[in-house]
N, C-alpha and C positions, 0 to 999 in steps of 0.2 A: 504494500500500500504506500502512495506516497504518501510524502511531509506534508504536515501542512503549511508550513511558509512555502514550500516547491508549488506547491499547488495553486496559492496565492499568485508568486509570479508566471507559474503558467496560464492561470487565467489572466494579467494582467496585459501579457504579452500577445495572447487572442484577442482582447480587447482594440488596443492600438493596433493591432495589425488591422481588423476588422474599421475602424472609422479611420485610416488613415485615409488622407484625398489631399495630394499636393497642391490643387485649387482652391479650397475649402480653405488649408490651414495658411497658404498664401494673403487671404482678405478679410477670417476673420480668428478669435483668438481660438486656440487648443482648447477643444474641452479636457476637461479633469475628472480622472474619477475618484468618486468619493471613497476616499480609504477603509475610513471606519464600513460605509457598507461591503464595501468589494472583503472585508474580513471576516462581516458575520456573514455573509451569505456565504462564504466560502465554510462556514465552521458550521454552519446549519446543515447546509450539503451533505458536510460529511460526517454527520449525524444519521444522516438516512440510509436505508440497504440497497444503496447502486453503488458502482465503480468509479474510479478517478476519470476516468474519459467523459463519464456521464455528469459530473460536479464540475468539471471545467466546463463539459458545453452548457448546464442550466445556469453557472456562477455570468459566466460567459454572457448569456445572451443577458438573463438580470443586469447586469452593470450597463450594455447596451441600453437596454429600455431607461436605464436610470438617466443614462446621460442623452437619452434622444427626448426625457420628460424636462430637463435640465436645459436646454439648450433651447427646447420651446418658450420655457417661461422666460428667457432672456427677450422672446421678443412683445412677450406678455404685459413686463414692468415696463413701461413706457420712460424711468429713465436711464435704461440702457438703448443704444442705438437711436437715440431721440434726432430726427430729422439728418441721419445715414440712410435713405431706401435703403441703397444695395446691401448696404451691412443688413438689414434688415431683413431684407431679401433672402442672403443668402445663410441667413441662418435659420429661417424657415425649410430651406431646402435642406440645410445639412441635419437640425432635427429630422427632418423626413427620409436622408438616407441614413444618418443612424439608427431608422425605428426599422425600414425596410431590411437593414442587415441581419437584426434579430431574428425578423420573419424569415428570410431566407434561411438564416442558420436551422432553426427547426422545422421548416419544409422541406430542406432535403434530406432531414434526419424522415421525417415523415410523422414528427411529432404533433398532428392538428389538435390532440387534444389540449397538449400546452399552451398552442398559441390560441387554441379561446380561453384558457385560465388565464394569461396574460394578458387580452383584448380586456376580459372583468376588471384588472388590475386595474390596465390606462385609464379604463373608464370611471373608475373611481377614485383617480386621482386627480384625473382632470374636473370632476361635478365638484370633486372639495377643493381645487384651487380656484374654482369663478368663484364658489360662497366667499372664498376668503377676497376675492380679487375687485368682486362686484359690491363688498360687504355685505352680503345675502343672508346675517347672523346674526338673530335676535338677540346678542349678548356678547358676553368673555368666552359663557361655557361654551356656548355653537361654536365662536370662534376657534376653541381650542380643541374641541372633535376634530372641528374640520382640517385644521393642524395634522394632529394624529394619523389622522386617514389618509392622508398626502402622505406623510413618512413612511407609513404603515401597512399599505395595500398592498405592496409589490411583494414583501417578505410573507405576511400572510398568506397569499396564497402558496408561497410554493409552500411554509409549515401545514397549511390544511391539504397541499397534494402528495407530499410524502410523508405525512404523517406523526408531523416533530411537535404537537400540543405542546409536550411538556418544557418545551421551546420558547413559547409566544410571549407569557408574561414577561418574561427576561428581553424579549428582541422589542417589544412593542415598545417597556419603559428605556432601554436605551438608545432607539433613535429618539424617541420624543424628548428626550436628554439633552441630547447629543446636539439635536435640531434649535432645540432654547438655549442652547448654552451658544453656537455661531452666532444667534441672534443679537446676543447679548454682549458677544466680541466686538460685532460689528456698530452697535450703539457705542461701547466704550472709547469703539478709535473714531468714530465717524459724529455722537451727538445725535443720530436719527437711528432709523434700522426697518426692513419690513413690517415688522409686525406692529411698532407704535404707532407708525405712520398709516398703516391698513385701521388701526384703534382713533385714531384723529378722522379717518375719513368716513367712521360710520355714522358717528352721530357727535354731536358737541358733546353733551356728558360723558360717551368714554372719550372721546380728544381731549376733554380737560381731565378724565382721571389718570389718563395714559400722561398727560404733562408732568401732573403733579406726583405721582405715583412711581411713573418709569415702569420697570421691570417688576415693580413689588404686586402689580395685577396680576402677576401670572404666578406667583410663590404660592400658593397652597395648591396650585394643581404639578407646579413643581416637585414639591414636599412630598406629594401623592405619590407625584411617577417616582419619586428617588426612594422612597418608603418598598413601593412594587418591588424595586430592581433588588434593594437588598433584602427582603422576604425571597425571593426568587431565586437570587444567588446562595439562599442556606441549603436549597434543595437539590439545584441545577447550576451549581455553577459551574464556568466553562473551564476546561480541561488543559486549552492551550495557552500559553505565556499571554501573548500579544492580545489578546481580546481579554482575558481578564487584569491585564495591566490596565487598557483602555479602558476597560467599564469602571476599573477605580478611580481614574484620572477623571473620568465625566463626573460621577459622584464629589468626589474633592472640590473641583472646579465649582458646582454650583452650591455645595456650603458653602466654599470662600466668596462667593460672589451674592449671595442671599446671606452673609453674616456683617458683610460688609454693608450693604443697604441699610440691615439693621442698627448697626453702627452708624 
């Protein structure tokens, strides 16, 4: 069997092989794959009872769809590419040839049942990215479903297709972690961040608690998911170095950063 860091880089290296396009990376930037996901979907994988071939091609085409849902929303937030067409353009295109590789990838496997567990997936990432985009969310709490469901859809389903339940709690509260805590990076260097600024545009009372407040709106569902993750981890927790260094370092990260506030 292999490693699982071999396994990591061999999936990472399918990956770039598969969206490479010397056109593409010529006009607009290199997408990224998201590390933390490319590690747990690799460590979920190989949880389940298929072979290394079969974890690199399902790790494989997931990181694909990640960065073909990644690359759309860039042209989604109107202030990236703001009045570049072509950039604009052509990252609708290259979302659209990074989603069609995936499809290929498991069509010639002749995996069609995957690609409609996947098609579920997009679909329910994209209905929770308009709530969030259109502010279509009678509140925090909608807003922070609909959070979840966007981080969440894609790794669910492959746990409810091979069968990793005893999985989910742990994957669920550490992207939604994972996802609050970039958010929260990005406030600190920048002064704004998505998700205040999506809280300012719903209604004046959460714009003004989102002002006043910051980041302290979202601490008890924080609290929540950090509370999950280390219930989870007494029962399930993960086996390999690098994903449970990580899940501590996300943990660490948003005490310091929710003790500081309270400070």
């Amino acid at each position: 069997m292999m490693l699982f860091q071999e396994t990591v880089e061999n999936v990472r290296e399918e990956v770039l092989q598969k969206i490479a396009h010397p056109y593409l990376f010529k006009h607009i930037d290199n997408p990224i794959i998201d590390e933390d996901k490319l590690l747990l979907t690799v460590f979920l994988l190989k949880q389940a009872d298929i072979d290394d071939s079969q974890v690199i091609t399902y790790a494989t085409t997931t990181m694909l769809i990640q960065i073909a849902l990644d690359t759309h929303e860039l042209v989604t937030n109107d202030s990236v590419h703001k009045g570049i067409e072509k950039n604009r353009q052509l990252t609708i295109l290259a979302g659209d040839f990074y989603s069609g590789q995936y499809y290929k990838l498991l069509a010639d496997l002749g995996d069609y049942q995957m690609i409609k567990v996947f098609a579920e997936a997009i679909k329910e990432v994209n209905e929770n990215k308009m709530i969030i985009y259109q502010q279509a969310f009678a509140g925090l709490p909608e807003m922070i479903e609909a959070i979840e469901a966007v981080e969440f859809s894609i790794l669910n389903k492959l746990i409810a297709r091979f069968g990793l339940d005893e999985w989910r709690t742990f994957a669920f509260s550490f992207l939604f972690l994972n996802r609050m805590l970039q958010d929260r990076n990005t406030y600190n260097l920048t002064g704004d961040s998505f998700l205040i600024s999506m809280l300012k545009k719903h209604s004046d009372e959460l714009g003004r608690l989102a002002e006043d407040n910051k980041y302290q709106l979202f601490d008890p569902a924080l609290q929540k998911a950090a509370d999950r993750l280390k219930e989870a981890l007494k029962s399930h927790a993960p086996d390999e170095e690098s994903i449970g260094a990580r899940t501590l370092a996300v943990l660490d990260k948003i005490k310091q950063q929710m003790y500081v506030e309270e400070g």
